[in-house]
N, C-alpha and C positions, 0 to 999 in steps of 0.2 A: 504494500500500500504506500500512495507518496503522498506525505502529509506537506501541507503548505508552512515554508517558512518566511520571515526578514519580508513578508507581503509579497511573496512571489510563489510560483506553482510548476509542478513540473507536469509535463504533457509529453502529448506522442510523437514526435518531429514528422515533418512532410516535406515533402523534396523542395519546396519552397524555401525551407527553412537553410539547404544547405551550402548557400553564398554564406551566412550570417554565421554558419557552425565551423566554414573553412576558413574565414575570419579568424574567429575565436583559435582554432587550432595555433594559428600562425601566430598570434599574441601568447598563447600561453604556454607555448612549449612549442619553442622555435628550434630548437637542438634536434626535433625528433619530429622532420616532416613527414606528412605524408600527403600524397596526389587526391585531387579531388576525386580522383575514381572511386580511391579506398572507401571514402564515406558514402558513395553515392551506392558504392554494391551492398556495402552491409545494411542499408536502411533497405535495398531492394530485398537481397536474401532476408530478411528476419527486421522488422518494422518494428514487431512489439520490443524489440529489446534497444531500439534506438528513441533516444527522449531528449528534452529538451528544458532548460528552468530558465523561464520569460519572466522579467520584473518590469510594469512597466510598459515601455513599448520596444524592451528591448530583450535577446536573448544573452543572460550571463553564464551559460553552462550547458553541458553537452556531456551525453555518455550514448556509447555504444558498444554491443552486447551482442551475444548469443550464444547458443549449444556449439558446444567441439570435441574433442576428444581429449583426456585426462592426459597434460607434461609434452602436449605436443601445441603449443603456443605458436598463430601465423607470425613467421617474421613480420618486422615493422616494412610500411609499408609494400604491403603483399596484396594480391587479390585472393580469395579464397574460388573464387571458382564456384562451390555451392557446399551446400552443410552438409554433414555426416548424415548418412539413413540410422546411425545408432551412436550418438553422443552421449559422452561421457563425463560431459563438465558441462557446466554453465562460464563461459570465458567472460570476462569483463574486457573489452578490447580497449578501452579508455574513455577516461572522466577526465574533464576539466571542469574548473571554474576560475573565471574572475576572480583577483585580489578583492572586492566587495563585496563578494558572498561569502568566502572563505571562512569559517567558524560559527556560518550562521543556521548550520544543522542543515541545510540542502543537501550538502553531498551524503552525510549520513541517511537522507532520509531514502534516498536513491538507492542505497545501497540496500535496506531494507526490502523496499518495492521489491530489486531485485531475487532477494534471498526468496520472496512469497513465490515471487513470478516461476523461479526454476526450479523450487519443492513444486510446486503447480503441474511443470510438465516432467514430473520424474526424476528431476535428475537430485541426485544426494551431496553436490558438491559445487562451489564455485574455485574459478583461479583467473590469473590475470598477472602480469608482470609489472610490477611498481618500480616506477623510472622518478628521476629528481627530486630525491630523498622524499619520498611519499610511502616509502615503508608505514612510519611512524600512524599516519591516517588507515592504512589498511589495518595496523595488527590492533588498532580502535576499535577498528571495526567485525574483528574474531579472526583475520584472516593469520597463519604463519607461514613465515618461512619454510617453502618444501627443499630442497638442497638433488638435484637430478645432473648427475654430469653430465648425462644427455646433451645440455641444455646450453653447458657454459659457451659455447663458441656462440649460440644464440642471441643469449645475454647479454654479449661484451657489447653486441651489435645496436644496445641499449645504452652504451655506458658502463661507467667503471660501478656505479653502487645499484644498479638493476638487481634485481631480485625477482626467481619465480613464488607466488607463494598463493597457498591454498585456503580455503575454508568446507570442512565439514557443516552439513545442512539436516534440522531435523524438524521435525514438526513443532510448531508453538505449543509450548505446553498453557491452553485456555485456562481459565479459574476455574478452579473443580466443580461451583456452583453450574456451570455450563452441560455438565450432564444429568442436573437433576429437575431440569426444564419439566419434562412429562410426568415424572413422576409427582412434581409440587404439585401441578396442575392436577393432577387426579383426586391424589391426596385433599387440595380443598377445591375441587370442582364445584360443591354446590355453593360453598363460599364466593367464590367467584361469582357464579354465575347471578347472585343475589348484591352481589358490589357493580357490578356489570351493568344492572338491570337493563330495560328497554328503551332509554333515552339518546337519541341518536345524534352526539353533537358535531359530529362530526358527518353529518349531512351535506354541507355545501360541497364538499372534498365529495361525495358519492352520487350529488349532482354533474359534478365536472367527470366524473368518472363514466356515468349511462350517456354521456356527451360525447366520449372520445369510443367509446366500442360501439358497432354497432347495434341498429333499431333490433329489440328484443333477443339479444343474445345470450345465450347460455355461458353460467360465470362461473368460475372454479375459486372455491373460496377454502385458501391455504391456512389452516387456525382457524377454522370457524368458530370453535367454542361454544355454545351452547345455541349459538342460532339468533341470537339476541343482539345488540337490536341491527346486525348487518346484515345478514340473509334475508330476515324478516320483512326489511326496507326491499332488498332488492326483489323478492318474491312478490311482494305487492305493488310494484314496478313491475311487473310483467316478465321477469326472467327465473327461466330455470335454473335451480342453483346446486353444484356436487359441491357437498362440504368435503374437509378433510380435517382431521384433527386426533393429535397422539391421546387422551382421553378419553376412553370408553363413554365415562359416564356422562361426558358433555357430550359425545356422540349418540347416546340414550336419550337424552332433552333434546336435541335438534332432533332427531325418530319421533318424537312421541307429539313436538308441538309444529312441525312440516313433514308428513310424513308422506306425500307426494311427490318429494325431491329425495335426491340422492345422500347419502351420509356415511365416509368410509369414516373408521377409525385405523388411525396408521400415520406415518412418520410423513411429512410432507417434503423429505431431502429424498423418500424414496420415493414417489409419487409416478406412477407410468401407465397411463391411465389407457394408451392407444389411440387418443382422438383429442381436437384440438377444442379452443373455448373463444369465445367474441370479449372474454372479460377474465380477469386475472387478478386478484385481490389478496395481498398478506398482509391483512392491517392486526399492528399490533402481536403480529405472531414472529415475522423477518426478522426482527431485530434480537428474535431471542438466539439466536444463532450464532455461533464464533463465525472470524470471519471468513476460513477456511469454506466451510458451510456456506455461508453466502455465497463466494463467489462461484460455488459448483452448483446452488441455485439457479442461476443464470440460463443454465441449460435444458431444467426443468421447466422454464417459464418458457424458455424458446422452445419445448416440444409441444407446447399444449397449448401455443396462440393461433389462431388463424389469423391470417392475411387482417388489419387494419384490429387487431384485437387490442383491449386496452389493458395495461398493465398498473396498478396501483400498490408501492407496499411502503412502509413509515422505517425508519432508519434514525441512526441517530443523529446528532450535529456533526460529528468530526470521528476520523479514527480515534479507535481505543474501546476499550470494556469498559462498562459502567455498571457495578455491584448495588442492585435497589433491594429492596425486601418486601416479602408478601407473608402474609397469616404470623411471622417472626421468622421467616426462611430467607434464607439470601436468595436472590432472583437478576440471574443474567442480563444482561444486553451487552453487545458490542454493535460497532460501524464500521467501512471503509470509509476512507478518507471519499467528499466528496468527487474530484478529480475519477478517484478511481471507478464509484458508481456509472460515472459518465461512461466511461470508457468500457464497461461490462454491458452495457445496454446498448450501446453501440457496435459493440464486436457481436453481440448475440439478435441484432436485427432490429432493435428499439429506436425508435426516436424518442428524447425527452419532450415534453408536453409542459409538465410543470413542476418545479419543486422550489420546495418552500421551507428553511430551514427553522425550527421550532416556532411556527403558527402560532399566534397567541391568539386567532380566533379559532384553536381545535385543540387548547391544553397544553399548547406548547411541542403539539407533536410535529419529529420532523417529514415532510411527505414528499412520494414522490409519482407520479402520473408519466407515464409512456405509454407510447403508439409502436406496435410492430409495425414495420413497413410494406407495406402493397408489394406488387411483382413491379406494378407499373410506375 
């Protein structure tokens, strides 16, 4: 995830970008050219791992990335040709930043992103060769010194204090409240659903929402909870509605007070229903999710939209966990960094619609409204 710092953001670069990034190259590290091609292939081979941190109207930073193979580093300016079919590393091929950014948590937060991004596609490990004493910033950042004489005639081709060096990669360990999601929720189901009650204030948000999917379409509602008062609004609206929700016994109350629609009980990260929806709704449920889980969300929501369907789920303000309590029980949430929601709904077929960061005409919740995209 890349969190915003010093009021700048880091984003996806586009070839637009790479007069401003070949700039940058040649201010920041003049000792160690490389040819405009170098930057122009690695953004073509592998896009997501080429970024960019804009402050401004201006670009102060630049990294580029991607899967390679484990102690076999492309010489400096090389072309790769095209990526491994079975990579073995996630390579950091180089970061820069401006003296102005420099210690203002960007490049750390980058590196971050990155560590999600290549646990994300498999891979167990990052590496990258630190040129102009920037050791120092990597081993900040977990990486060490690997020592391969492989390497050294490589190396030199770096400079005298080049280093190759690695970092082992594991899963975030979440706050252990993050697995007790379904079970609190069973646990005081009927509490909830009595705290819950039927008052829908979050109405206008579900106005905007039968606005953006189409006329009477059937909505998959992720967390539904007891039926109350969001199914209920939307069923008397004219649409059909499959709930889904990990408590049985809020799956029992929505059975017992609609029992013409649909109602699984079951996990909503595993949801594979076989057929698509005009409507797409995690309110109040998304957020309870680490943010591993979110982002493999993403693709759950892309198999079950149709063409122009509309997407709605609440998230928090900013990356990080937020530990709240329910009945005297500690109670999850976490967020991706805004930036990176953008970027999950756009790689998975969404256009943003609307979002609104803590609403203070819906209790402060943060929401978020998407349109999958037509063919046309």
């Amino acid at each position: 995830m890349i969190a915003n710092s010093n009021s700048g953001r880091w984003r996806a670069m586009t070839a637009a970008d790479l007069p401003a990034v070949n700039a940058l190259a040649e201010r920041i590290h003049p000792s160690f050219p490389e040819d405009a091609t170098v930057f122009a292939e690695r953004l073509r081979l592998y896009p997501d791992g080429c970024r960019v941190y804009e402050r401004g109207n201006g670009i102060e930073a630049y990294v580029l990335s991607h899967p390679w193979l484990h102690a076999e580093p492309p010489a400096l300016n090389s072309l790769l040709g095209e990526l491994p079919a079975a990579p073995s590393t996630y390579y950091i091929h180089d970061l820069a930043l401006t003296p102005e950014i420099q210690g203002s948590g960007a490049g750390a937060a980058v590196v971050t992103w990155l560590a999600a991004h290549a646990l994300a596609r498999g891979l167990s490990g990052m590496s990258l060769i630190a040129v102009n004493g920037s050791s120092g910033f990597w081993k900040r950042q977990g990486f060490e010194v690997t020592r391969a004489p492989s390497l050294d005639a490589k190396l030199k081709s770096y400079g005298d204090d080049a280093v190759f060096m690695t970092q082992a990669l594991k899963a975030a360990n979440w706050h252990p409240s993050s697995k007790e999601i379904s079970a609190l929720y069973e646990r005081h189901a009927m509490a909830f659903n009595h705290d819950r009650g039927n008052r829908l204030v979050e109405r206008a948000w579900f106005e905007r929402f039968r606005q953006v999917m189409p006329d009477g379409a059937d909505v998959l509602d992720l967390g539904c909870g007891s039926g109350e008062p969001v199914a209920h609004y939307l069923i008397e609206a004219g649409h059909r509605v499959t709930g889904v929700d990990s408590s049985p016994t809020l799956i029992d109350l929505c059975r017992s007070r609609f029992s013409d629609q649909t109602w699984i009980a079951g996990d909503m990260r595993a949801v594979s229903l076989s057929r698509q929806f005009g409507g797409i709704v995690a309110w109040n449920s998304f957020f309870h999710l680490t943010p591993d889980d979110q982002r493999a969300m993403f693709k759950v929501f892309r198999d079950h939209a149709e063409a122009g369907a509309a997407l709605m789920f609440t998230s928090g303000p900013a990356a990080g966990e937020a530990i709240g309590s329910y009945q005297g029980e500690a109670l999850y949430h976490a967020s991706l960094a805004t930036a990176e929601y953008e970027e999950l709904l756009a790689a998975h077929g969404f256009s943003t619609v609307q979002h609104v960061i803590e609403d203070q005409e819906c209790g402060g919740l943060t929401v978020w409204l998407a349109r999958m995209r037509t063919s046309g």
